[in-house]
N, C-alpha and C positions, 0 to 999 in steps of 0.2 A: 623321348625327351627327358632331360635331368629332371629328376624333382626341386623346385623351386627353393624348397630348404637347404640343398645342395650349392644355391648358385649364393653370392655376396649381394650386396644392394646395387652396387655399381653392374656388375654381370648382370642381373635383371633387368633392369636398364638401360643397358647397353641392347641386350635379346630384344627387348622391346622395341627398340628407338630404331633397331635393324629392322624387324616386321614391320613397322609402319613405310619404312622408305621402301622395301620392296614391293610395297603394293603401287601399282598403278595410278589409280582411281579411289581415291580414302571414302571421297562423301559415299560410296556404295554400300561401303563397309561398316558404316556407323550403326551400332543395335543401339546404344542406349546415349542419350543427349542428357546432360544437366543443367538445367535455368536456376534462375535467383529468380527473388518475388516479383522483381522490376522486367525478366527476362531476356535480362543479361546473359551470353553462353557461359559456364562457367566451367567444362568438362565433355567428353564422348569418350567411352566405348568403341571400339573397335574389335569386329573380327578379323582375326588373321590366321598365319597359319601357326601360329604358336599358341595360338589359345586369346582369348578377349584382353586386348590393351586399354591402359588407362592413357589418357592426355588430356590435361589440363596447363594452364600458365600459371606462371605461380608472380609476385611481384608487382609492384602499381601497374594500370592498365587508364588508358587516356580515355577520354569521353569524345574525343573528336577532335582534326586538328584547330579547331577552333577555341580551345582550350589554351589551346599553346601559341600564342602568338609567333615566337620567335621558331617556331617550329615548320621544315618545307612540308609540303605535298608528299604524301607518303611515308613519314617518319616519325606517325603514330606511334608510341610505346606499347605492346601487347604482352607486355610479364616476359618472364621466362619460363621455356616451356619445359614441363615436366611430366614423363614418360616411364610407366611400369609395367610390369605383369598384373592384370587383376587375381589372378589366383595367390592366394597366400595359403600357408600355414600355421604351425604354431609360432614358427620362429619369425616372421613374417609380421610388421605390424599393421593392424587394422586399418588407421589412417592416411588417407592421401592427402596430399595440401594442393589447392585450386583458389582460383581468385576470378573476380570479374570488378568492372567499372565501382562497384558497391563495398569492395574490400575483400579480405583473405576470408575462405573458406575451408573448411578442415570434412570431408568425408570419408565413408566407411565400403571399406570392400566390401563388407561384408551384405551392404545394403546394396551397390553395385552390381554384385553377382546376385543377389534376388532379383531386381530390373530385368539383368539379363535370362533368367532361368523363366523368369514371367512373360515375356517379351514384350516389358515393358516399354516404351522408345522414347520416353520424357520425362525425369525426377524433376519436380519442382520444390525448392527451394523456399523454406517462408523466407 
């Protein structure tokens, strides 16, 4: 495979967002989950076959259609979803942006791939 410092933002992205649709079955795949204080989902981890994906929604996120009056059945808002490589390098930056019901969150690959190296299966969030 390219080395990741090889590939643009958009290229990793794109390798990513392909890894995930080719898989099957995603919930099997998840190693590492991210909650917020309240345990909102805020993030997962995925392995694949290009190495562990990030995905998270980035953008406001509804609390229930009940929130939304004028809103039908099924037409909860869930952000927009955002999809990387967890491996970085130098040129590569640290940060991913995630969001749950509680607002934008800003996390660290770096802290990602220790989860994953540890197998750990839940970051929680103060």
């Amino acid at each position: 495979m390219t080395k990741t410092s090889k590939l643009s933002a958009p290229e990793r992205r794109l390798l990513a967002q392909r890894a995930l649709d080719s898989m099957p079955q995603r919930g099997e795949q998840v190693v590492v989950q991210v909650r917020c204080g309240r345990g909102h989902h805020v993030a997962a981890v995925f392995d694949t076959p290009v190495g562990p994906v990030f995905r998270s929604a980035t953008g406001p996120h509804a609390h229930g259609s009940r929130d939304f009056v004028d809103a039908a059945h099924g037409k909860n808002h869930h952000g927009t979803p955002y999809v990387d490589l967890l491996a970085g390098d130098e040129f590569v930056d640290d940060t991913v942006p995630a969001s749950c019901e509680c607002g934008p969150h800003t996390l660290a690959r770096t802290r990602l791939q220790q989860a994953v190296t540890a197998h750990e299966r839940t970051i929680q969030l103060p």
